[in-house]
SELUMPA-829552 format. One line per field, with one value per residue: x, y, z of N, C-alpha, C, O, CB in turn; residue in one letter. Coordinates in Angstrom, 3 decimals, padded with zeros to 6 digits, always signed. Atoms other than C-alpha are relative to their C-alpha. Glycine has a CB too. Layout:
nx c(X/...)
ny c(Y/...)
nz c(Z/...)
cax c(X/...)
cay c(Y/...)
caz c(Z/...)
cx c(X/...)
cy c(Y/...)
cz c(Z/...)
ox c(X/...)
oy c(Y/...)
oz c(Z/...)
cbx c(X/...)
cby c(Y/...)
cbz c(Z/...)
residuo c(a/...)
//
This chain:
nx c(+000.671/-000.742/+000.535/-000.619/-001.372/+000.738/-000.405/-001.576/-000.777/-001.591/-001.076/-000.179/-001.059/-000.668/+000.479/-000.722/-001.030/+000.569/-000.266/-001.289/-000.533/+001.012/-000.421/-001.099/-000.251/+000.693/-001.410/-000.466/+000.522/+000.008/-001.328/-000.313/+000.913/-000.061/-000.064/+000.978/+001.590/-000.067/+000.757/+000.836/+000.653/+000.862/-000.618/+000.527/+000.723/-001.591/-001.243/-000.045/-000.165/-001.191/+000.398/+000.390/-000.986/+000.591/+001.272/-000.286/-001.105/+001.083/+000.963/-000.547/-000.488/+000.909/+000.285/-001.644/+000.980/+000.982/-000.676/-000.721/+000.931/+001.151/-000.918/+000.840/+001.477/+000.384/-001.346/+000.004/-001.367/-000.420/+001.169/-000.563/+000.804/-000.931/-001.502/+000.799/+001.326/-000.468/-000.643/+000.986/+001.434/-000.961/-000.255/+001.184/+000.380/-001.112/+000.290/+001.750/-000.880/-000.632/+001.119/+000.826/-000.381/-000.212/+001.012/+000.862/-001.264/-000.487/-001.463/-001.520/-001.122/-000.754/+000.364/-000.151/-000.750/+001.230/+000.940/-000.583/-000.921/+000.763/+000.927/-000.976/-000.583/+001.179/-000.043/-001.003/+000.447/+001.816/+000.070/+000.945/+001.752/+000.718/+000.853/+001.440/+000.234/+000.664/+000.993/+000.966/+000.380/+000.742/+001.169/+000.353)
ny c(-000.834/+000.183/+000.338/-000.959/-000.101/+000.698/+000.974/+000.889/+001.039/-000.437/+001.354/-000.578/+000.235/+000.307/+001.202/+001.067/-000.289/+000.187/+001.311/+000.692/+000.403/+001.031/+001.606/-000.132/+000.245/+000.826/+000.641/-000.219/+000.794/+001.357/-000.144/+000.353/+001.124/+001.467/+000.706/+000.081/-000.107/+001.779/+001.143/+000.648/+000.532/-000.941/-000.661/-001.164/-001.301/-000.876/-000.048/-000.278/-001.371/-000.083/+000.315/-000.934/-000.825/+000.731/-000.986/-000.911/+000.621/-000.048/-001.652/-000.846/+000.629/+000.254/-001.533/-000.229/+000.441/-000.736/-001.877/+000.012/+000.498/-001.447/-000.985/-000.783/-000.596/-001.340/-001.182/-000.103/-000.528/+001.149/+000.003/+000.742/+001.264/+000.832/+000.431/+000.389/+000.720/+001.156/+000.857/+000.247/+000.801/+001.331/+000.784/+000.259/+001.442/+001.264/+000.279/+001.131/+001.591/+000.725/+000.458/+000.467/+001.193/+000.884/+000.389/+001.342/+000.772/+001.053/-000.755/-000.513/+001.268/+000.607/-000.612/-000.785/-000.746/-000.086/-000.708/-000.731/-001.066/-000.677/-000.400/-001.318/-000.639/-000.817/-001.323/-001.168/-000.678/-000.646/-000.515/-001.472/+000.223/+000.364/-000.655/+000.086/+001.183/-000.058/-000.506/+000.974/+001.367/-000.454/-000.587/-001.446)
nz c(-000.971/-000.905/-000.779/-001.200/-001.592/-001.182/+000.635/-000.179/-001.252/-000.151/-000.861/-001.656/-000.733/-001.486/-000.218/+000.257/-000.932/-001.545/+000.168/-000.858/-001.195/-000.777/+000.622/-000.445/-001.711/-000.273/-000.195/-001.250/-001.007/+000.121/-000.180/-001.283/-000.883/+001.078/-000.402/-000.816/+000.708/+000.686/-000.390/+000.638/-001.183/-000.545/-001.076/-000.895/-000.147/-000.423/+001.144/+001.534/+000.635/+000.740/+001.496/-000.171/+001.646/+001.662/+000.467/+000.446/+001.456/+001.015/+000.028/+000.512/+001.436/+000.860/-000.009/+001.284/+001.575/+000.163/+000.374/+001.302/+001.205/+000.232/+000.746/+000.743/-000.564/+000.188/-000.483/-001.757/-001.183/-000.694/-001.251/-001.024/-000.329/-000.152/-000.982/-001.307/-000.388/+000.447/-000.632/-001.399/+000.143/+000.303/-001.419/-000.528/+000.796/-000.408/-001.152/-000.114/+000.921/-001.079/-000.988/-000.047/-000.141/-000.920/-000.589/+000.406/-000.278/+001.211/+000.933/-000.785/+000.257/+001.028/+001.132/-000.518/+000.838/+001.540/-000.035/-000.378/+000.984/+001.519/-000.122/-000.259/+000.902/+000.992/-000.813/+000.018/+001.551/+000.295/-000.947/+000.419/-000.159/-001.730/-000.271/+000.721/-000.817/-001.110/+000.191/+000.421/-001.058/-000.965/+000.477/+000.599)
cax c(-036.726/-034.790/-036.124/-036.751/-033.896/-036.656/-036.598/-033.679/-032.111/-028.833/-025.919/-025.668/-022.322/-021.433/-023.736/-021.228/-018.995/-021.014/-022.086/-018.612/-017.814/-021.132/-019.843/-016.454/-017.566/-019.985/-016.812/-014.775/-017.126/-017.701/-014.222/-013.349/-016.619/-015.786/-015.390/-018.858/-020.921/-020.574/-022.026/-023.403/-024.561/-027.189/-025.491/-026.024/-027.998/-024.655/-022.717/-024.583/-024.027/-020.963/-023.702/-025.290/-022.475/-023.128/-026.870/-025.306/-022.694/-025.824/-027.756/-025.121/-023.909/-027.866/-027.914/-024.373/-026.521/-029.356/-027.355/-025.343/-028.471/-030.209/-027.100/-029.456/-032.515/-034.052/-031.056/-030.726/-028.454/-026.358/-028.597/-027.242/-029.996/-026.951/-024.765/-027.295/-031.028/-029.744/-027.316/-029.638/-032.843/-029.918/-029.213/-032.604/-033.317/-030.389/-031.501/-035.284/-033.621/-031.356/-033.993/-036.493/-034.827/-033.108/-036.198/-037.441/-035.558/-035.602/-033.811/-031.615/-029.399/-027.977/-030.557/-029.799/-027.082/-030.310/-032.483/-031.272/-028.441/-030.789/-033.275/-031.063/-029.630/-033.262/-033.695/-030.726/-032.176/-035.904/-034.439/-035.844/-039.159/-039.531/-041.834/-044.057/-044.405/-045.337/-047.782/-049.509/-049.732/-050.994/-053.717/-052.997)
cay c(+047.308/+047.922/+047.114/+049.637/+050.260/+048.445/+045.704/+044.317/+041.709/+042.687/+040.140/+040.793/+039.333/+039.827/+037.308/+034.530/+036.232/+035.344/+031.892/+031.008/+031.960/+030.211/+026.801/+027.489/+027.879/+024.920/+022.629/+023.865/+022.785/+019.731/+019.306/+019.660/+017.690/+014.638/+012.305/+012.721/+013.093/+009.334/+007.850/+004.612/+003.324/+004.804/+007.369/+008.619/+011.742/+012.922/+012.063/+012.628/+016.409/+015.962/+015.278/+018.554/+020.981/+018.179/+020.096/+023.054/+022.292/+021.144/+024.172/+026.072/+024.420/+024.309/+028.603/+028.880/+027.091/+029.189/+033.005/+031.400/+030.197/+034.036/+035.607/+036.920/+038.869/+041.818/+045.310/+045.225/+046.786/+045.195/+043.775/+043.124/+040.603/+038.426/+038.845/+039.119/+037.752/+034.830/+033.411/+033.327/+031.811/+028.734/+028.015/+028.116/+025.389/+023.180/+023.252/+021.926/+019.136/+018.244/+018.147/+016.901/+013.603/+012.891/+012.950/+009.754/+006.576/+004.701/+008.284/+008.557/+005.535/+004.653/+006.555/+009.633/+011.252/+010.077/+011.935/+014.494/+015.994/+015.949/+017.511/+020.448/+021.018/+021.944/+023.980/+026.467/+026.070/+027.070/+029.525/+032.778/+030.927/+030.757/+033.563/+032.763/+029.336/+030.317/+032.846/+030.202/+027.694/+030.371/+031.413/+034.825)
caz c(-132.795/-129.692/-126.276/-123.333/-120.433/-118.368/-120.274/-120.644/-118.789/-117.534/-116.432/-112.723/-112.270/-108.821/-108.308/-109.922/-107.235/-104.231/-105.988/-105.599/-102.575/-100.981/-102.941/-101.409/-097.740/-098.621/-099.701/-096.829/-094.634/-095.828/-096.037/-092.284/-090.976/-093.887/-091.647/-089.729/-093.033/-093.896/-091.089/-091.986/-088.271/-086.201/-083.670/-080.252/-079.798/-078.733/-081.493/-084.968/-084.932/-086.809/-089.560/-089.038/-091.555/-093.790/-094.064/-093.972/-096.705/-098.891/-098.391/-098.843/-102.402/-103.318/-102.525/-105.254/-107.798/-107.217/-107.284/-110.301/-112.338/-111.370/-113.384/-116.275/-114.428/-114.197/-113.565/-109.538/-107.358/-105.102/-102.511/-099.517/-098.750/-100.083/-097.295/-094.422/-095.124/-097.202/-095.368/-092.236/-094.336/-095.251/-091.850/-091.427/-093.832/-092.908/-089.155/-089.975/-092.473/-089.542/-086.798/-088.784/-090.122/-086.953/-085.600/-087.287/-086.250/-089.617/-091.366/-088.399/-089.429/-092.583/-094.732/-093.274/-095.660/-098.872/-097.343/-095.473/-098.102/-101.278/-099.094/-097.428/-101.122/-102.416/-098.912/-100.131/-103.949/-103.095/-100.404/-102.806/-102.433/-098.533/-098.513/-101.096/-099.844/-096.648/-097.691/-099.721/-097.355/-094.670/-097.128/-096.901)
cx c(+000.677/-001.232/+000.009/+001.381/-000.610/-000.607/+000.408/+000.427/+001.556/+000.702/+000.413/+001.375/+000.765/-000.923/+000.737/+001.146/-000.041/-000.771/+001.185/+000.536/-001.191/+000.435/+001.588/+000.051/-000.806/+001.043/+000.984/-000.420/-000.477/+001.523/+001.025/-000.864/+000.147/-000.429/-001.360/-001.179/-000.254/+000.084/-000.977/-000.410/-001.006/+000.613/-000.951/-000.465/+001.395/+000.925/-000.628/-000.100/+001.043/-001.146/-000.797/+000.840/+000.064/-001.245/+000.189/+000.690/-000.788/-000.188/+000.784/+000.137/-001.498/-000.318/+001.497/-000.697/-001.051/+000.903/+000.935/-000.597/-000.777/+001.020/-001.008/-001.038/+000.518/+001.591/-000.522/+001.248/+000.316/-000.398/+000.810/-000.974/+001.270/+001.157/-000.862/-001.189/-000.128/+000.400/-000.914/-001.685/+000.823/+000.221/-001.559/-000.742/+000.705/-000.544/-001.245/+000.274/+000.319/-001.003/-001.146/+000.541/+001.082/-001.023/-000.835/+001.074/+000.395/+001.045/+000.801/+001.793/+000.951/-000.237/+000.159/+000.474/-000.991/-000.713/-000.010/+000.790/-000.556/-000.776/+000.836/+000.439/-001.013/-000.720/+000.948/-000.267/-000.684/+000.390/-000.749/-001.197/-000.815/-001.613/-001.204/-001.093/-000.920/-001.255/-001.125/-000.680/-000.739/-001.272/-000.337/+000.751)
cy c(-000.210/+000.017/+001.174/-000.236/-000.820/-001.516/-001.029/-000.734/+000.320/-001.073/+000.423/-001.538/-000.274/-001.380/-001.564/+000.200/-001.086/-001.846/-000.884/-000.001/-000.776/-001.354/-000.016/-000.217/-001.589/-000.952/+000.016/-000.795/-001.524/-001.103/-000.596/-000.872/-001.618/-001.371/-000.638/+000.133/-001.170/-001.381/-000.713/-000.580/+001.282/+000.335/+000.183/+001.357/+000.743/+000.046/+000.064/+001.824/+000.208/+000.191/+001.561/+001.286/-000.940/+000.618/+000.959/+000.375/+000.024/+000.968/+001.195/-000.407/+000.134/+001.909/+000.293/-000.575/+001.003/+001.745/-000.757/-000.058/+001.432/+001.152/+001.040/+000.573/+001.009/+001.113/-000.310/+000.283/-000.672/+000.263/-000.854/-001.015/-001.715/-000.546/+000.322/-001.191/-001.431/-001.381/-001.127/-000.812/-001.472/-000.544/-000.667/-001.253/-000.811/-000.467/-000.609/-000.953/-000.583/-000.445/-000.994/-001.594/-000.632/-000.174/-001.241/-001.256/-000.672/+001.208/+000.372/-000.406/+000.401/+001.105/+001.836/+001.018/-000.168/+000.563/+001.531/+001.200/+000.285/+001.150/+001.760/+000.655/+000.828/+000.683/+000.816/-000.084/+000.786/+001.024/+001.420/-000.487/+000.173/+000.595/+000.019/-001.468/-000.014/+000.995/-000.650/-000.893/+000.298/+000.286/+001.543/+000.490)
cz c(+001.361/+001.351/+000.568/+000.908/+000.654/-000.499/-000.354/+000.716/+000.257/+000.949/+001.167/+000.276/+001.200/+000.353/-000.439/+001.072/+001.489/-000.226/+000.472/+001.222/+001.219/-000.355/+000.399/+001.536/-000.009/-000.096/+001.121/+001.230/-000.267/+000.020/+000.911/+000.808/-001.043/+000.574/+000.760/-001.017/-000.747/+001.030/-000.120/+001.519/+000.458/+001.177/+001.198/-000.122/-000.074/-000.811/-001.275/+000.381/-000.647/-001.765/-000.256/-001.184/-000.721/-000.289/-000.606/-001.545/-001.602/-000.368/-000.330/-001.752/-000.665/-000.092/-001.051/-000.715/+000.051/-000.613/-001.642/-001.197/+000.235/-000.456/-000.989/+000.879/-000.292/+000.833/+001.552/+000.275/+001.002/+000.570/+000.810/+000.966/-000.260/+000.937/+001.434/+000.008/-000.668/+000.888/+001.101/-000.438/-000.149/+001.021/+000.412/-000.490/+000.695/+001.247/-000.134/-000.413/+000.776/+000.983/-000.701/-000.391/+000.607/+000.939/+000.364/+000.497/-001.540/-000.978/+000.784/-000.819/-001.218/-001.392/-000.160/-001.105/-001.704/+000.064/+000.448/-000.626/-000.766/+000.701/+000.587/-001.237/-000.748/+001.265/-000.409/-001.528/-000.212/+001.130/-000.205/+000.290/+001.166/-000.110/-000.476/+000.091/+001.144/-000.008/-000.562/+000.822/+001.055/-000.378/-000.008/-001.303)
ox c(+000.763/-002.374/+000.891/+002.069/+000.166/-001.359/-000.028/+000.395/+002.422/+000.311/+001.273/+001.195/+001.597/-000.359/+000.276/+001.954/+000.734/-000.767/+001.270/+001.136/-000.840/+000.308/+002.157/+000.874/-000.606/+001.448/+001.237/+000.190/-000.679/+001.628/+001.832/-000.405/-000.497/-001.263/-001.471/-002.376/-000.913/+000.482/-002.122/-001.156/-001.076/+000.808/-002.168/+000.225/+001.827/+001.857/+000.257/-001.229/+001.250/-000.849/-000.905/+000.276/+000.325/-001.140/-000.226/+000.319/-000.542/+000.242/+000.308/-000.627/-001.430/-001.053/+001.784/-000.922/-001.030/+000.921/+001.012/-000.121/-001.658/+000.859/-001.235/-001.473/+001.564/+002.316/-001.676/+002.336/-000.476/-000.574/+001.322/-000.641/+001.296/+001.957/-000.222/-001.172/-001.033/-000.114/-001.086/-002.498/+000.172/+000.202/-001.903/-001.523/+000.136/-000.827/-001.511/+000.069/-000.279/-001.310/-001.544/+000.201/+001.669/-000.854/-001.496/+002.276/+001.543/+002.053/+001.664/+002.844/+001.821/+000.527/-000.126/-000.294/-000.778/-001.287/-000.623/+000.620/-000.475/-000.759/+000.800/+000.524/-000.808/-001.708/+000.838/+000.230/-000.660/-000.635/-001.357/-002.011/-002.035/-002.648/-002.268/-002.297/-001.965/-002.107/-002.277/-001.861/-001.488/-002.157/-001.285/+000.498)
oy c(-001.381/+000.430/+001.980/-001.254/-001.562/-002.175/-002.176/-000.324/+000.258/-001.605/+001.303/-002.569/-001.146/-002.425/-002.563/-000.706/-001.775/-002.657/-001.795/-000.945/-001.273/-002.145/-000.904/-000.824/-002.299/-001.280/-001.091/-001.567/-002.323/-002.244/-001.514/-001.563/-002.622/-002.114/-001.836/+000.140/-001.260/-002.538/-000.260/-001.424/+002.437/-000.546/+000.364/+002.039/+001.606/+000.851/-000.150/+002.233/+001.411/+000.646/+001.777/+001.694/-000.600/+001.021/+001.209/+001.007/+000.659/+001.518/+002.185/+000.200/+000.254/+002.327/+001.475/+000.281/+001.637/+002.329/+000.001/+000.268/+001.653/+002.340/+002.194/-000.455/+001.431/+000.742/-000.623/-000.131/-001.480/+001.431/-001.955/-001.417/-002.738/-001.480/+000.055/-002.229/-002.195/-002.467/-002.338/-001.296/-002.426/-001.774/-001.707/-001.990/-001.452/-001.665/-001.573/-001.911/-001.646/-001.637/-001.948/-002.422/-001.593/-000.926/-001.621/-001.008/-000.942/+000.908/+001.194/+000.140/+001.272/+001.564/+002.483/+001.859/+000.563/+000.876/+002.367/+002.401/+001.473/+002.206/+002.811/+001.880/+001.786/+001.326/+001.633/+000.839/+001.671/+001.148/+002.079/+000.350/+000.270/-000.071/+000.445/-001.632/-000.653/+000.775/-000.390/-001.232/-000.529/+000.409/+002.184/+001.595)
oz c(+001.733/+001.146/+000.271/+000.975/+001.256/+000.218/-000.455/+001.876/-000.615/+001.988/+001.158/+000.924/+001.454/+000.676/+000.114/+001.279/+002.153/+000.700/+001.295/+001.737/+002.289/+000.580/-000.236/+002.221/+000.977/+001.019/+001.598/+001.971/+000.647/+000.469/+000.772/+001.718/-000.739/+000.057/+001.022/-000.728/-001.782/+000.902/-000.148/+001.023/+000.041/+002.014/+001.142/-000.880/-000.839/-000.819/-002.103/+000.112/-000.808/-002.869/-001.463/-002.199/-001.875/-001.447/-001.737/-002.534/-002.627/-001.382/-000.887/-002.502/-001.888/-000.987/-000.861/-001.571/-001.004/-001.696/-002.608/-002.284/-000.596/-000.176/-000.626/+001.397/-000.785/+001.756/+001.843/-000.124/+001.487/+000.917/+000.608/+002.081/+000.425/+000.993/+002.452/+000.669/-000.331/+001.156/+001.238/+000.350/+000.276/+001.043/+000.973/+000.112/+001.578/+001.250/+000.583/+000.332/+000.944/+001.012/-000.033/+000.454/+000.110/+001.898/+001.330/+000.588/-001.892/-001.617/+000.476/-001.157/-001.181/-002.240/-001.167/-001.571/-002.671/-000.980/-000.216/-000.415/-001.078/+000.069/-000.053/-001.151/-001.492/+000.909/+000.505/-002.173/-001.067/+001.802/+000.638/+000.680/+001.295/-000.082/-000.025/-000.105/+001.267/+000.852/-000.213/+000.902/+001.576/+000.468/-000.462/-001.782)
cbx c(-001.527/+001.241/+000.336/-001.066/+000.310/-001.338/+000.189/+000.958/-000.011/+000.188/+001.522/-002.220/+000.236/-000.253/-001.177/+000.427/-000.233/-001.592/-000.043/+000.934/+000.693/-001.637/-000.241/+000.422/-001.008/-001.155/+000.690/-000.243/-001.056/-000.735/+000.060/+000.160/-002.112/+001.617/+000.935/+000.097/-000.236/+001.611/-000.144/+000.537/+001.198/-001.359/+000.519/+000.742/-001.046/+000.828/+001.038/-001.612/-000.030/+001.300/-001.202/+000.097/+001.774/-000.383/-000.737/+000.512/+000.454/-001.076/-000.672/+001.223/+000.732/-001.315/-000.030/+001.836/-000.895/-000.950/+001.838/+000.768/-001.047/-000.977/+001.182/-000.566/-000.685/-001.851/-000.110/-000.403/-000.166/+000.940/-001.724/+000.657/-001.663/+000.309/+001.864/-000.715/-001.287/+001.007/+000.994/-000.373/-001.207/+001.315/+000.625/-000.730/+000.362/+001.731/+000.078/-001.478/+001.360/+001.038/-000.775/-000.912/+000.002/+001.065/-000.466/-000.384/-000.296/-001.742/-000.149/-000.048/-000.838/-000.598/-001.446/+000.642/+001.784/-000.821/-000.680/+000.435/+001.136/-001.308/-000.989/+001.365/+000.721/-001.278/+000.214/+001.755/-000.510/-001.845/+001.210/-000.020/-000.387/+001.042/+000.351/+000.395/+001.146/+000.945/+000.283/+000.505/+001.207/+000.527/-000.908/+000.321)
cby c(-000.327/+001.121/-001.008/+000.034/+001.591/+001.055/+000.071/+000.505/-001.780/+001.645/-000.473/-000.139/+000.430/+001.509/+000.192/-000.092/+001.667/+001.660/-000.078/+000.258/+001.400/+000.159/-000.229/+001.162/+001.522/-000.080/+000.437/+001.195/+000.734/-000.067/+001.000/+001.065/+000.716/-000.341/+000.290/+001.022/+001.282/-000.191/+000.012/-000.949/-000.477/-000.433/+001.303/+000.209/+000.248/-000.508/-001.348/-000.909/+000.989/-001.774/-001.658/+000.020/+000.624/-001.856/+000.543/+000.236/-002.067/-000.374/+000.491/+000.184/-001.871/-001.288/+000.878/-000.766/-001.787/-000.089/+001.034/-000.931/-001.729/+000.644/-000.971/-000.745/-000.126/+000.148/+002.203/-001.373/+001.243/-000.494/-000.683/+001.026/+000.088/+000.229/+001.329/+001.323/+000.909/+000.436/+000.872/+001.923/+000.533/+000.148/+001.266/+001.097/-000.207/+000.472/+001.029/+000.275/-000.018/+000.821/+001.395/+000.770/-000.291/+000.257/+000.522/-000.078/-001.273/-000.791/+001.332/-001.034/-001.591/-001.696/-000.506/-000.344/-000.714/-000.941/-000.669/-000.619/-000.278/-001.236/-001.101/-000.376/-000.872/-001.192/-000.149/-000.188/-000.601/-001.315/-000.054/+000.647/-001.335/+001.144/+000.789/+000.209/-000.384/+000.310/+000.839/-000.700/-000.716/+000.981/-000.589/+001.086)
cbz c(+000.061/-000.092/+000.499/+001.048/+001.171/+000.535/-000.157/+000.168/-000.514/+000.746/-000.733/+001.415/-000.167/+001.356/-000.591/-001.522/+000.369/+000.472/-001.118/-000.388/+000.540/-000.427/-002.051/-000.435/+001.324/-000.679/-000.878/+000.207/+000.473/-001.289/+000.157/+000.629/+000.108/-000.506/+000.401/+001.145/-001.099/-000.979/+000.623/-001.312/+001.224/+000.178/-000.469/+000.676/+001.495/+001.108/-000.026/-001.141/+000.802/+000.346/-000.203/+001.487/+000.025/-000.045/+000.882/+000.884/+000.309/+000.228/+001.589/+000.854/+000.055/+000.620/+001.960/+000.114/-000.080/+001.625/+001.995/-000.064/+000.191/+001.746/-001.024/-001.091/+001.527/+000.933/-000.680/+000.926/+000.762/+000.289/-000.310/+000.812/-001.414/-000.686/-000.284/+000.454/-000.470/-000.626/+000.642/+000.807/-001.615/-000.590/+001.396/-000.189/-001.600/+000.261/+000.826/-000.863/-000.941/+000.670/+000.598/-000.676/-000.860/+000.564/-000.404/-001.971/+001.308/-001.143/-000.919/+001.783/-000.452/-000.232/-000.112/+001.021/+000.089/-000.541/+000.612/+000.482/-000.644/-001.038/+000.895/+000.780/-000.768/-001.120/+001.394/+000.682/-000.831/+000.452/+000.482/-001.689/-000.257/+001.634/-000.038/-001.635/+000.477/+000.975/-000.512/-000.799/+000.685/+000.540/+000.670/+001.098)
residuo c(x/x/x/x/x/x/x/x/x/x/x/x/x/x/x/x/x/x/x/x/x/x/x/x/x/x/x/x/x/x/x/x/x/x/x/x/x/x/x/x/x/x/x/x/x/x/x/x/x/x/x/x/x/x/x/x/x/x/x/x/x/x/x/x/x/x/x/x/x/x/x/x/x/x/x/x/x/x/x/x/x/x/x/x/x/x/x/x/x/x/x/x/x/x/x/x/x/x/x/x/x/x/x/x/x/x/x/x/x/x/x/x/x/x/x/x/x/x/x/x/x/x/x/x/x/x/x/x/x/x/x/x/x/x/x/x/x/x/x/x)
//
């Protein structure tokens, strides 16, 4: 018995496109900041933003696992939510990650890159979720 057209799961491809090249700029950038995402002392205010595209980096690499693991879904047309409203919810993660555990003094230091990178990588995993997240949590 064959399925409907509506149905079906269709292999949305470009999406392994745009996986890769998000896990490409995330490498890159990790890349050129290397040196600043493996500080083990506790910095000046002034000097841990080197650790900062280490967030990004994450968040990016945890949004290329996500578009690579949503290959099978439902037929969709290319949505350019991938190349605008994406990008911009990833930053958006990375930057609370960053602020929030240099905020603390004990995850400034050492623990920084344990807490910090896992946590940025599952901001750019759960980044389809924002919305439903925040609707929950608001109660509407």
């Amino acid at each position: 018995m064959p399925l409907d057209t509506a149905e079906k799961k269709q292999n949305n491809w470009w999406k392994l496109g745009f996986g890769l090249v998000y896990l490409t700029a995330a490498i890159l950038l990790a890349r050129l900041f290397w040196d600043g995402l493996w500080l083990d002392k506790t910095p000046q205010p002034s000097d841990s933003l080197p650790r900062f595209p280490g967030c990004i980096a994450f968040a990016l690499s945890g949004f290329a696992f996500l578009a690579i693991n949503s290959i099978p879904s439902k037929s969709e047309d290319f949505p350019y939510k991938y190349v605008y409203y994406y990008p911009v919810l990833v930053l958006l993660g990375a930057t609370l990650v960053f602020g929030f555990c240099q905020m603390f003094e004990s995850s400034n230091g050492y623990l920084f890159k344990f807490i910090a990178y896992p946590l940025s990588f599952a901001a750019g995993y759960l980044v389809d979720s924002y919305w439903k997240m925040a609707t929950k949590f608001s109660g509407a």
